[in-house]
py3Dmol code that shows the C-alpha trace and the ligand (Angstrom):
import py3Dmol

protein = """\
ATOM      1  CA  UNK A   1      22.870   4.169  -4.964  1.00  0.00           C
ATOM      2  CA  UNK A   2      19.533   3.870  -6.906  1.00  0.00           C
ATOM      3  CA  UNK A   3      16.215   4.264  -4.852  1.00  0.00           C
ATOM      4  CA  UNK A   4      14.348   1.000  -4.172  1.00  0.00           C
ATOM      5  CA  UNK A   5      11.264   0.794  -5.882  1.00  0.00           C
ATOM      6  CA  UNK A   6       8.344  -1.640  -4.255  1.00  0.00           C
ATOM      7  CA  UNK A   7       5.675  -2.778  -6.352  1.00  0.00           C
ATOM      8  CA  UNK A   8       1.893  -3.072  -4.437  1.00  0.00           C
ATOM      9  CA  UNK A   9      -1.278  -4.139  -5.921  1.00  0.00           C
ATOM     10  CA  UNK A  10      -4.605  -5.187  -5.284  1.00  0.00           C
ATOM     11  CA  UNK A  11      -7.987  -5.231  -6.869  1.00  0.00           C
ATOM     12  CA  UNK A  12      -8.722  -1.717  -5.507  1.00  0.00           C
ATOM     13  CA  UNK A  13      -7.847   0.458  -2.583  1.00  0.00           C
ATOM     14  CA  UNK A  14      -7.583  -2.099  -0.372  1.00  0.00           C
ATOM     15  CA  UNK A  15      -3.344  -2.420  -0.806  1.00  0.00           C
ATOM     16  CA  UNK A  16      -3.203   1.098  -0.140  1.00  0.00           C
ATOM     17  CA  UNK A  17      -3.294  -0.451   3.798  1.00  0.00           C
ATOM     18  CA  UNK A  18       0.037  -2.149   2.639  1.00  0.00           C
ATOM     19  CA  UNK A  19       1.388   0.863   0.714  1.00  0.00           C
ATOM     20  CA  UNK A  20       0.903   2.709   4.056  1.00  0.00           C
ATOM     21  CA  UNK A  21       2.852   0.225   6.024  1.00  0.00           C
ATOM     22  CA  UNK A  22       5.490  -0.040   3.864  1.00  0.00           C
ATOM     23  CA  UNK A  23       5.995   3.982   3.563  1.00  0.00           C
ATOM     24  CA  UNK A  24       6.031   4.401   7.502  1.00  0.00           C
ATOM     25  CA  UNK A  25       8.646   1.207   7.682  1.00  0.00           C
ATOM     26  CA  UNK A  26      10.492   2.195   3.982  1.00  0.00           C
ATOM     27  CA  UNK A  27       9.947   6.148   3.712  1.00  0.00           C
ATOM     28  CA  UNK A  28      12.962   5.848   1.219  1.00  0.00           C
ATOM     29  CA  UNK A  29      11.418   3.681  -0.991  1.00  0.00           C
ATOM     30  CA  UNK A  30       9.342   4.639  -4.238  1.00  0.00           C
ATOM     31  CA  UNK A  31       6.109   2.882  -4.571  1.00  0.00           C
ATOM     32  CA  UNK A  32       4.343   1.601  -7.756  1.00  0.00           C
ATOM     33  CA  UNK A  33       0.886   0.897  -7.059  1.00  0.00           C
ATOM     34  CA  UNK A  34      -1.360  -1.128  -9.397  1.00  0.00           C
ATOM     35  CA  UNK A  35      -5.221  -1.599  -8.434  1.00  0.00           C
ATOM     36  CA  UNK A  36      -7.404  -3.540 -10.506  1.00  0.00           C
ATOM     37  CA  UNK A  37     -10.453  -2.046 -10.503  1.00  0.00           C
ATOM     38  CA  UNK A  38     -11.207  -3.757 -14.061  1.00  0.00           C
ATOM     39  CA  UNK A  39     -12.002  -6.979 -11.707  1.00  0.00           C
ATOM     40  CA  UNK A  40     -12.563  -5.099  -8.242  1.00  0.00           C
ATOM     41  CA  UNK A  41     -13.921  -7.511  -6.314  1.00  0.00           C
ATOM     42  CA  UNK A  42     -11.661 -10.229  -6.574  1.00  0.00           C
ATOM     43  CA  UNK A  43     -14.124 -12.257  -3.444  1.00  0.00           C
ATOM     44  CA  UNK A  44     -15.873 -14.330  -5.252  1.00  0.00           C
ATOM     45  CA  UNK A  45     -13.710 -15.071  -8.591  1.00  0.00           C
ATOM     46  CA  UNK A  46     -12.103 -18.452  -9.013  1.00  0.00           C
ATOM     47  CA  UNK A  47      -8.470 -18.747  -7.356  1.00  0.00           C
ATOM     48  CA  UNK A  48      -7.072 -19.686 -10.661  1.00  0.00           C
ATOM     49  CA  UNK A  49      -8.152 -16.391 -12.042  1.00  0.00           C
ATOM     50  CA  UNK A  50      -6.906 -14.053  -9.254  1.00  0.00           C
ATOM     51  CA  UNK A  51      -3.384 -16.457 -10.091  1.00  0.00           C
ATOM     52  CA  UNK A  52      -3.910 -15.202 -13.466  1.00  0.00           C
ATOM     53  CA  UNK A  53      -4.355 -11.829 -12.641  1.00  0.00           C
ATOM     54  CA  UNK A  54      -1.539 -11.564  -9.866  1.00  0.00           C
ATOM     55  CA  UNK A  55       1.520 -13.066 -12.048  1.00  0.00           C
ATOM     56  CA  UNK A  56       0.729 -10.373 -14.651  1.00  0.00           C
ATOM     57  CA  UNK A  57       0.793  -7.610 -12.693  1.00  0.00           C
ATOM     58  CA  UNK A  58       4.125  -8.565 -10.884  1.00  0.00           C
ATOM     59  CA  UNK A  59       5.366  -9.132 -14.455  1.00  0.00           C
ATOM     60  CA  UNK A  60       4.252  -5.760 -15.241  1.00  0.00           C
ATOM     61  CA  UNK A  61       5.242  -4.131 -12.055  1.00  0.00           C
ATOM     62  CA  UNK A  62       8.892  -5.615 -12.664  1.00  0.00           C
ATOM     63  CA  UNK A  63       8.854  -4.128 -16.174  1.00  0.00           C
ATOM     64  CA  UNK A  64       8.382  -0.960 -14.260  1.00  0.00           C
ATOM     65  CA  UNK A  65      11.539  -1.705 -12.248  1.00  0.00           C
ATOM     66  CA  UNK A  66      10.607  -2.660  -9.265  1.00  0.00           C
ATOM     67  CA  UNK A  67      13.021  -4.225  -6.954  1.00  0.00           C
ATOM     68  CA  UNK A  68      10.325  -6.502  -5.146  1.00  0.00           C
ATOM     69  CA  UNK A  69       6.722  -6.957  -5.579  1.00  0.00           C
ATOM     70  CA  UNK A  70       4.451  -6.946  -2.367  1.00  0.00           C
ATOM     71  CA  UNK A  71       0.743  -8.670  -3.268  1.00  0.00           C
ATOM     72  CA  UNK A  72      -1.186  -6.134  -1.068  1.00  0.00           C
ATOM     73  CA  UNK A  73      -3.933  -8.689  -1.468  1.00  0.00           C
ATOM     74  CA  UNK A  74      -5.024 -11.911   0.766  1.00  0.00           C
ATOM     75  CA  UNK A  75      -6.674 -13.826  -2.570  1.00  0.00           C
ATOM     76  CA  UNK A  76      -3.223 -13.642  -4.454  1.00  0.00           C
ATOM     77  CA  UNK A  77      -1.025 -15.449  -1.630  1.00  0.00           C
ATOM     78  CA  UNK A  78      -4.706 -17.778  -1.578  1.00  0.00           C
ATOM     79  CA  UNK A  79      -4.504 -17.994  -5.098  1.00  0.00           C
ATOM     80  CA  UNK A  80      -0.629 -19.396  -4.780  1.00  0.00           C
ATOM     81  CA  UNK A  81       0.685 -16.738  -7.348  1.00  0.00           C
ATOM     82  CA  UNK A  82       3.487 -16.101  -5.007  1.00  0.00           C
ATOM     83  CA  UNK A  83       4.940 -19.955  -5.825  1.00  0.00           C
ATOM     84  CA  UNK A  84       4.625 -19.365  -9.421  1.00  0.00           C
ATOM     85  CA  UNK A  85       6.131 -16.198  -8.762  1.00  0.00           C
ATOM     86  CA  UNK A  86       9.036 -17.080  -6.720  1.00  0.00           C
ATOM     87  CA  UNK A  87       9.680 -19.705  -9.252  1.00  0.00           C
ATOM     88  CA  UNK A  88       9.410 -17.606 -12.523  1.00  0.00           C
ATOM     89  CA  UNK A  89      10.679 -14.359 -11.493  1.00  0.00           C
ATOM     90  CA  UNK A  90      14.579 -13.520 -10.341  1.00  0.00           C
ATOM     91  CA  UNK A  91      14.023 -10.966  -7.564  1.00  0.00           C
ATOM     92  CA  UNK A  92      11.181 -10.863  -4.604  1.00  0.00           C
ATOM     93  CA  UNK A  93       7.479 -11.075  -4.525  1.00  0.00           C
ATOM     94  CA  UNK A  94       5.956 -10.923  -0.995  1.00  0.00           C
ATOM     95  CA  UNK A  95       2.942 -12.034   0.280  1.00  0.00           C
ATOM     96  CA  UNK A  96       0.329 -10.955   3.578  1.00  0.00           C
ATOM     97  CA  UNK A  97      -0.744 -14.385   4.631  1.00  0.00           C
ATOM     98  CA  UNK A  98       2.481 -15.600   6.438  1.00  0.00           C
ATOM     99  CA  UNK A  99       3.363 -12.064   8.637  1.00  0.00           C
ATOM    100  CA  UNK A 100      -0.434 -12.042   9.267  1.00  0.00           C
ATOM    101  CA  UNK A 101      -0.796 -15.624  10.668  1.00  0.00           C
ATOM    102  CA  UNK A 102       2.896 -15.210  12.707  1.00  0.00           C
ATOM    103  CA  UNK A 103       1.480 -11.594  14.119  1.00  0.00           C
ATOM    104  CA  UNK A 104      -1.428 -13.612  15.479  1.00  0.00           C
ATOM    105  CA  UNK A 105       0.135 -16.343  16.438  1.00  0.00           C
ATOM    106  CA  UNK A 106       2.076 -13.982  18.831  1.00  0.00           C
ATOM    107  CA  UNK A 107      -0.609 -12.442  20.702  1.00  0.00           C
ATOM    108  CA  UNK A 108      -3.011 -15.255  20.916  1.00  0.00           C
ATOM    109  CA  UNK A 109      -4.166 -16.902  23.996  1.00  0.00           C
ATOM    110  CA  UNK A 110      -5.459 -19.664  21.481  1.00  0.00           C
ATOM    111  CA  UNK A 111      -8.455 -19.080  19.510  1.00  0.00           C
ATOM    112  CA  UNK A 112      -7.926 -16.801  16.316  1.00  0.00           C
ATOM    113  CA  UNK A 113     -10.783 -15.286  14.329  1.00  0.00           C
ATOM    114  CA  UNK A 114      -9.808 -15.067  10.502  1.00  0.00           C
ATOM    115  CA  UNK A 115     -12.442 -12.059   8.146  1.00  0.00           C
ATOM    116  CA  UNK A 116     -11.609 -12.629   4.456  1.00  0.00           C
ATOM    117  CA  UNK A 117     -13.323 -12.670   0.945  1.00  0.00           C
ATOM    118  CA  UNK A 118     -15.203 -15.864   0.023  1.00  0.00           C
ATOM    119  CA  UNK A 119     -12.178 -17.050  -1.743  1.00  0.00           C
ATOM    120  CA  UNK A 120      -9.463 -16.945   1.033  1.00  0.00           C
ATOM    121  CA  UNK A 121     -11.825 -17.865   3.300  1.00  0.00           C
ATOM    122  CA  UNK A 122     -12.320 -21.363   0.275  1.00  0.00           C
ATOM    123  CA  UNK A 123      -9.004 -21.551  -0.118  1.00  0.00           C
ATOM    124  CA  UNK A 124      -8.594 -22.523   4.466  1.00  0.00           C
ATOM    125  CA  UNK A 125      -5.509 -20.576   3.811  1.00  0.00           C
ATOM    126  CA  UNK A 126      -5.564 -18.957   7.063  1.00  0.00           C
ATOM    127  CA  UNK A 127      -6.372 -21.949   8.811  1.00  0.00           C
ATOM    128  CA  UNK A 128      -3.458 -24.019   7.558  1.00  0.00           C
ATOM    129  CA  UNK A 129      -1.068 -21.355   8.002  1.00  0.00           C
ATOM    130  CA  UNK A 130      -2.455 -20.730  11.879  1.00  0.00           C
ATOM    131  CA  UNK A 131      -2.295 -23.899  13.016  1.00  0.00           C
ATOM    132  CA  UNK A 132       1.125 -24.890  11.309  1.00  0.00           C
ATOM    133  CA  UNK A 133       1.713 -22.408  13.779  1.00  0.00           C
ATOM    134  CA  UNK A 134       0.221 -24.213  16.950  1.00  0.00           C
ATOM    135  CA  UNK A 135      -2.631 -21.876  17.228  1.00  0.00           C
ATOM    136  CA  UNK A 136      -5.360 -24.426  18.494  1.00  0.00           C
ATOM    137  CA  UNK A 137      -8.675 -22.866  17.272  1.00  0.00           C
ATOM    138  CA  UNK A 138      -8.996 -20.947  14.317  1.00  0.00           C
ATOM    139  CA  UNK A 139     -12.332 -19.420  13.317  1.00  0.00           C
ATOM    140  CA  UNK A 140     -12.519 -17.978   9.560  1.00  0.00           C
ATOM    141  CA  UNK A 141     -15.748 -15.692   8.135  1.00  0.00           C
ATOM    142  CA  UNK A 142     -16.326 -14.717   4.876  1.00  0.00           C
ATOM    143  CA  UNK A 143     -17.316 -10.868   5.024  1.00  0.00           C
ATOM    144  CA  UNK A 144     -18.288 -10.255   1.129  1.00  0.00           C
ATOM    145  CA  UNK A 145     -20.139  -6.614   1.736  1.00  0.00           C
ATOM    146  CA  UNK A 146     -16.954  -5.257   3.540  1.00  0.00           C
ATOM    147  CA  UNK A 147     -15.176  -4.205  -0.151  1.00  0.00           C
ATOM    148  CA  UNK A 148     -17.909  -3.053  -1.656  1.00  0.00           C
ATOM    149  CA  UNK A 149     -18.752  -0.664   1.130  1.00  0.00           C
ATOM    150  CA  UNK A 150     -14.824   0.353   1.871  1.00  0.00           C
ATOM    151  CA  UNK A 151     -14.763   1.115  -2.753  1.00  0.00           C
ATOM    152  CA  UNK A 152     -17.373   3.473  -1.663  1.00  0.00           C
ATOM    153  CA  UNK A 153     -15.950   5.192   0.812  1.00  0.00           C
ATOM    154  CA  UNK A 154     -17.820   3.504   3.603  1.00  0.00           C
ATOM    155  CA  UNK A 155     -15.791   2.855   6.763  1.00  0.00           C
ATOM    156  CA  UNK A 156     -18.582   3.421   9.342  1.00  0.00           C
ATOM    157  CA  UNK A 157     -22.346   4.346   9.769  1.00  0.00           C
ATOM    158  CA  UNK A 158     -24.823   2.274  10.054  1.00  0.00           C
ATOM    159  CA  UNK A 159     -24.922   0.893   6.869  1.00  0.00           C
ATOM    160  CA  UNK A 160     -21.264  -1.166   8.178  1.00  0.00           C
ATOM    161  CA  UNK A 161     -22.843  -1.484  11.726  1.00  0.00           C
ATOM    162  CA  UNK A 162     -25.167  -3.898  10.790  1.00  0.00           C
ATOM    163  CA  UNK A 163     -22.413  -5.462   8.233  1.00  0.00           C
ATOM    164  CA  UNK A 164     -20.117  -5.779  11.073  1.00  0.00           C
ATOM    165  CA  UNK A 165     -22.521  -7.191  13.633  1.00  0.00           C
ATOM    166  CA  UNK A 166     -23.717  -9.560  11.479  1.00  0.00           C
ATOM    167  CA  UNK A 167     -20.315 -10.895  10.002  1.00  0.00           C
ATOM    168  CA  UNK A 168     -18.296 -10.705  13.169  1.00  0.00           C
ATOM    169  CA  UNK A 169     -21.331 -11.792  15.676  1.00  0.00           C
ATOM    170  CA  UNK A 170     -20.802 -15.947  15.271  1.00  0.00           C
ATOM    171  CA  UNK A 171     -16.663 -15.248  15.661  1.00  0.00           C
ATOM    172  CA  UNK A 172     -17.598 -12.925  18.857  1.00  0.00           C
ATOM    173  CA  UNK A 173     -19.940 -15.885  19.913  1.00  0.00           C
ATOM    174  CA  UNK A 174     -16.844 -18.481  19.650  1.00  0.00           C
ATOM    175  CA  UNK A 175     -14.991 -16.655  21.785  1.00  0.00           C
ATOM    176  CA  UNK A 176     -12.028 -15.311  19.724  1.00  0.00           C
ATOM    177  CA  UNK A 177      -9.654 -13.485  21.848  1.00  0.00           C
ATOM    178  CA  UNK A 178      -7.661 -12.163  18.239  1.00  0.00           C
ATOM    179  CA  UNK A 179      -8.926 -11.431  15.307  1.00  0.00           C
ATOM    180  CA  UNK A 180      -6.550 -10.719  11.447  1.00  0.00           C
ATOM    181  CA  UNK A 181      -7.664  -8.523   8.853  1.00  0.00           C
ATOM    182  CA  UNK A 182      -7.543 -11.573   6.048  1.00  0.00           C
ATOM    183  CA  UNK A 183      -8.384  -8.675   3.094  1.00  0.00           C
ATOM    184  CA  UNK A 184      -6.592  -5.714   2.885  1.00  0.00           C
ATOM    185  CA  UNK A 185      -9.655  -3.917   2.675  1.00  0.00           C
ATOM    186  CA  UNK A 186     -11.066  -4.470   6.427  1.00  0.00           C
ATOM    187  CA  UNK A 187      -8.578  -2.280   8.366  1.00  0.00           C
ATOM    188  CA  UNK A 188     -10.851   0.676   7.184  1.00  0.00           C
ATOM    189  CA  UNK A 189     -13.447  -0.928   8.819  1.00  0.00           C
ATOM    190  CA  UNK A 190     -11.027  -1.065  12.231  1.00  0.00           C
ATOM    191  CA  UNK A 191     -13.373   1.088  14.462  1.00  0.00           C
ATOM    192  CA  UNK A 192     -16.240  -0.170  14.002  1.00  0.00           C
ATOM    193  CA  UNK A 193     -14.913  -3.483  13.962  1.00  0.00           C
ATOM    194  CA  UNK A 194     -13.477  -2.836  17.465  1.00  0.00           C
ATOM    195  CA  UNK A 195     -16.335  -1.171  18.898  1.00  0.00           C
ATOM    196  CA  UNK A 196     -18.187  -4.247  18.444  1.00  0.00           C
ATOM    197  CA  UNK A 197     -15.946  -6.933  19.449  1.00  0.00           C
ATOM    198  CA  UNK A 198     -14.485  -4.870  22.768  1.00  0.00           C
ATOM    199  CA  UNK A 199     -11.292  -3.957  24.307  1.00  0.00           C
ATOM    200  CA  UNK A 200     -10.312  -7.763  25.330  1.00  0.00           C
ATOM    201  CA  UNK A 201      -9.889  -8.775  21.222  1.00  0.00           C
ATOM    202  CA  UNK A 202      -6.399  -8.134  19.802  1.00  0.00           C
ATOM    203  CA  UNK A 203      -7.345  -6.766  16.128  1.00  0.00           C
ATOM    204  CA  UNK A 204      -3.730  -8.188  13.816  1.00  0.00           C
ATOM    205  CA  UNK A 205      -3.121  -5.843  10.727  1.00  0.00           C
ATOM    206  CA  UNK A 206      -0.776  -8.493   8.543  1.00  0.00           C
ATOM    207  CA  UNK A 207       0.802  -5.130   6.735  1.00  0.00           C
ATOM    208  CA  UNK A 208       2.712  -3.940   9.937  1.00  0.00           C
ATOM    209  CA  UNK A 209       4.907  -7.140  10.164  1.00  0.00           C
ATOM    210  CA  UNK A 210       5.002  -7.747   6.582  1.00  0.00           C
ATOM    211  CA  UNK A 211       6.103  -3.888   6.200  1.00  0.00           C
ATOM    212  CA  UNK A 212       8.528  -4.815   8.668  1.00  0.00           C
ATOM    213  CA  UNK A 213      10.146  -7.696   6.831  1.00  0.00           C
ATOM    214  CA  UNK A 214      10.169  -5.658   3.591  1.00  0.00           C
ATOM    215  CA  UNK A 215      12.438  -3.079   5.423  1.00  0.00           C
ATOM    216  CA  UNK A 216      14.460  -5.851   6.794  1.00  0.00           C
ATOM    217  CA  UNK A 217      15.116  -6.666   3.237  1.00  0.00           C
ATOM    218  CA  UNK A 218      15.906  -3.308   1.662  1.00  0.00           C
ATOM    219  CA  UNK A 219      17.529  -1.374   4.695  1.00  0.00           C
ATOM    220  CA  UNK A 220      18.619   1.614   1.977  1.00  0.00           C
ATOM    221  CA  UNK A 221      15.289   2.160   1.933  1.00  0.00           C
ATOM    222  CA  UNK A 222      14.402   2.671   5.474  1.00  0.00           C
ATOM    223  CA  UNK A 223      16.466   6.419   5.356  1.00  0.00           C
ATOM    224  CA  UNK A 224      14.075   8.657   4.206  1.00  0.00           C
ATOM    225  CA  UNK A 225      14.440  10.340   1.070  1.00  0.00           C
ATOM    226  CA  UNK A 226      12.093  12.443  -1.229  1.00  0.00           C
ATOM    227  CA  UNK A 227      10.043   9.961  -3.893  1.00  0.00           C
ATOM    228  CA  UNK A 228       7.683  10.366  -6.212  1.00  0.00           C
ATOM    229  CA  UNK A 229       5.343   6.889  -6.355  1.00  0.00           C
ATOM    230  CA  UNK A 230       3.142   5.835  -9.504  1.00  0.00           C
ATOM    231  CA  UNK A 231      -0.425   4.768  -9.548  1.00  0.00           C
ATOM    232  CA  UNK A 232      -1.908   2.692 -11.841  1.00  0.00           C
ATOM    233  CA  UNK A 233      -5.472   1.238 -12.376  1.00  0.00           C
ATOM    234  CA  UNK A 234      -7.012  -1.157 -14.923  1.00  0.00           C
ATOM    235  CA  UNK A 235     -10.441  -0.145 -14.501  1.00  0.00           C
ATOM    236  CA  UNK A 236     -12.378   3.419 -13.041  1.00  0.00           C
ATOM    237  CA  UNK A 237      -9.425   5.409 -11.544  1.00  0.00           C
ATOM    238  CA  UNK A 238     -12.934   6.614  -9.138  1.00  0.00           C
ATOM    239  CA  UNK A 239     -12.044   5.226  -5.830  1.00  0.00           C
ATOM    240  CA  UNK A 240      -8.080   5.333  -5.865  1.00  0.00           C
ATOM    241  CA  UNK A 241      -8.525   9.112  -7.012  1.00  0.00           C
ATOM    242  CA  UNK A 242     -11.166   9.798  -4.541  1.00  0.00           C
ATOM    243  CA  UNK A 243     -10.306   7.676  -1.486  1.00  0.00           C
ATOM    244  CA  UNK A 244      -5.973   7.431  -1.824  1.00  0.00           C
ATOM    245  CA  UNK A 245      -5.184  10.801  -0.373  1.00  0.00           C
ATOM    246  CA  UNK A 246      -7.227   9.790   2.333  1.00  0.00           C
ATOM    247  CA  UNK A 247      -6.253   6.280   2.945  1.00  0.00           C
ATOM    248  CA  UNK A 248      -2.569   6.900   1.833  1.00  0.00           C
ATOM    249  CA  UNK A 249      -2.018  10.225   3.873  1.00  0.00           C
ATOM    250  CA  UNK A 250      -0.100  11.349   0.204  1.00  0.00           C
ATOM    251  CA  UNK A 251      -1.922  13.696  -2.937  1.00  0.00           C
ATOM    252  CA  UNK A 252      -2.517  10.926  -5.852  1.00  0.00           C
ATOM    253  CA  UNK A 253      -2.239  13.599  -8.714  1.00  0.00           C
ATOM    254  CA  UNK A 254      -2.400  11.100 -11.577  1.00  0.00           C
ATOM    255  CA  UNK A 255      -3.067   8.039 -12.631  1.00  0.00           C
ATOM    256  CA  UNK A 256      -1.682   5.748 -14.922  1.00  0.00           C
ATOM    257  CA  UNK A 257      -4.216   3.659 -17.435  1.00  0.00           C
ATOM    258  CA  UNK A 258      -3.337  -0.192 -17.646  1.00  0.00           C
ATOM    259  CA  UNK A 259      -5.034  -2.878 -18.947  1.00  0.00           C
ATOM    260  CA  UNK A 260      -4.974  -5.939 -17.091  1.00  0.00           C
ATOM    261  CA  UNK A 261      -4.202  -8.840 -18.804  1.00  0.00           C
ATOM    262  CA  UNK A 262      -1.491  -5.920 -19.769  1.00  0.00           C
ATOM    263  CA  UNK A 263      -0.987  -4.830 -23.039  1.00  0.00           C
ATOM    264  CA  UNK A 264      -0.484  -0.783 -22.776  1.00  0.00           C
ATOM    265  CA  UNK A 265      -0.049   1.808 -20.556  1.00  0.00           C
ATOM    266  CA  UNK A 266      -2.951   5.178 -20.831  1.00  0.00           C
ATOM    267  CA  UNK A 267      -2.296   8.204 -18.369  1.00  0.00           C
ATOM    268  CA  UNK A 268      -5.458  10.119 -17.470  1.00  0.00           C
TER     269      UNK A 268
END
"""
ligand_1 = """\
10
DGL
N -8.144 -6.692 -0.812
C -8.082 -7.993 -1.383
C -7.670 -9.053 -0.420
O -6.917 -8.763 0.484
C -9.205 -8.374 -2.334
C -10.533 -7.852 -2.013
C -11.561 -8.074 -3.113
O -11.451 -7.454 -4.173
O -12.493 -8.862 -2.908
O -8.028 -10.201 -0.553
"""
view = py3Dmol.view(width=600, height=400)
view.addModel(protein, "pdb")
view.setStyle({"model": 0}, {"cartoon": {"style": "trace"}})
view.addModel(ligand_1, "xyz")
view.setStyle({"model": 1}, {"stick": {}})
view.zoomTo()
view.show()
């Protein structure tokens, strides 16, 4: 049987939380991974953009062959891409924002912070989702430093204390007892994040049950076998070369030169 190939982007290394997930739950599976560093950060673009963005890169990740597409990114499922994507495309496209709110929604005792770029945090995507749920109080905070500072390699010091403390300091004040990573960026940030909210806040990483329901999907996948993933940029190849072995736990030895909108492939 072929191997199952899972596409993952994001604007940068943020998905690279997702690709992690899914190799732990999928070890089987072969992973393309597109960041798009051309337009890294995505916070404070317009939704219709990151749409833009997100439906050609899951066309382009298809023309790669993947079997399903995973948006590794919180503004894409804010964005609604995965709609338009559902509708236009023949085989999956997955999305963080559902798995994220129902992993929440599970541990809560009732009042759920939400940390996101300016644009999820717009689009009340969370919220919605959360209370469709039943969760009764849902706090959400735009953190807009937090990607810049994880691109650089920055996930603690005191340059991301004071980030942290500042960000997180109304959501501690409200009396959140669980808080979800809305950007696929922030788990980097996970320690000092913790340190400064305490032992009595349940921190939610959406890629563990979304990981989860990918391997639920593609149980060939879940045996491990020996892969060799892809990685592809549309911008500086900088931070996925530099910070991917790292974040990934895997050697990145190349990467693969796309333009996004797409119109050709470049290997450095
Ligand atoms: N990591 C992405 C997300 O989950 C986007 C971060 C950004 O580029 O602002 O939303």
């Amino acid at each position: 049987m072929a191997q199952v190939t899972i596409g993952v982007f994001d604007s940068g290394v943020g998905g690279l939380t997702v690709a992690r997930a899914l190799r732990e739950a999928l070890p089987g599976a072969r992973l393309l991974y597109l960041a798009d560093t051309a337009h890294v950060p995505y916070g404070g673009r317009p939704l219709a953009q990151i749409r833009d963005f997100a439906l050609q890169i899951i066309d382009f990740l298809f023309t790669q062959g993947a079997d399903a597409v995973v948006m590794g990114c919180n503004m894409s499922a804010a964005s609604g891409a995965d709609e338009v994507a559902h509708a236009r495309f023949p085989r999956p496209v997955f999305a963080v924002v559902d798995p994220g709110s129902r992993a929440a929604q599970a541990v809560t005792r009732g009042t759920v912070g939400v940390i996101a770029t300016q644009g999820t945090v717009t689009s009340g995507i969370y919220g919605r989702t959360l209370r469709a749920l039943g969760v009764a109080q849902v706090h959400e905070q735009a953190c807009p430093a937090f990607v810049p500072l994880v691109e650089r390699g920055l996930d603690d010091g005191p340059e991301v204390e004071a980030a942290v403390a500042a960000y997180l300091a109304p959501l501690r004040d409200a009396g959140v007892d669980t808080l979800v990573f809305g950007c696929t960026h922030y788990p980097y940030l996970r320690a000092p994040i913790a340190r400064f909210l305490g032992p009595g806040v349940a921190l939610v990483d959406p890629a563990d049950l979304l990981a989860a329901e990918v391997a639920a999907a593609f149980p060939a996948a879940v045996v491990p076998a020996p892969t060799e993933h892809r990685f592809f940029c549309s911008g500086a190849p900088d931070s996925l070369l530099r910070e991917g072995p790292r974040l990934l736990g895997l050697p990145i030895p190349r990467v693969e030169r796309v333009d996004v909108p797409v119109e050709q492939v470049v290997t450095f």
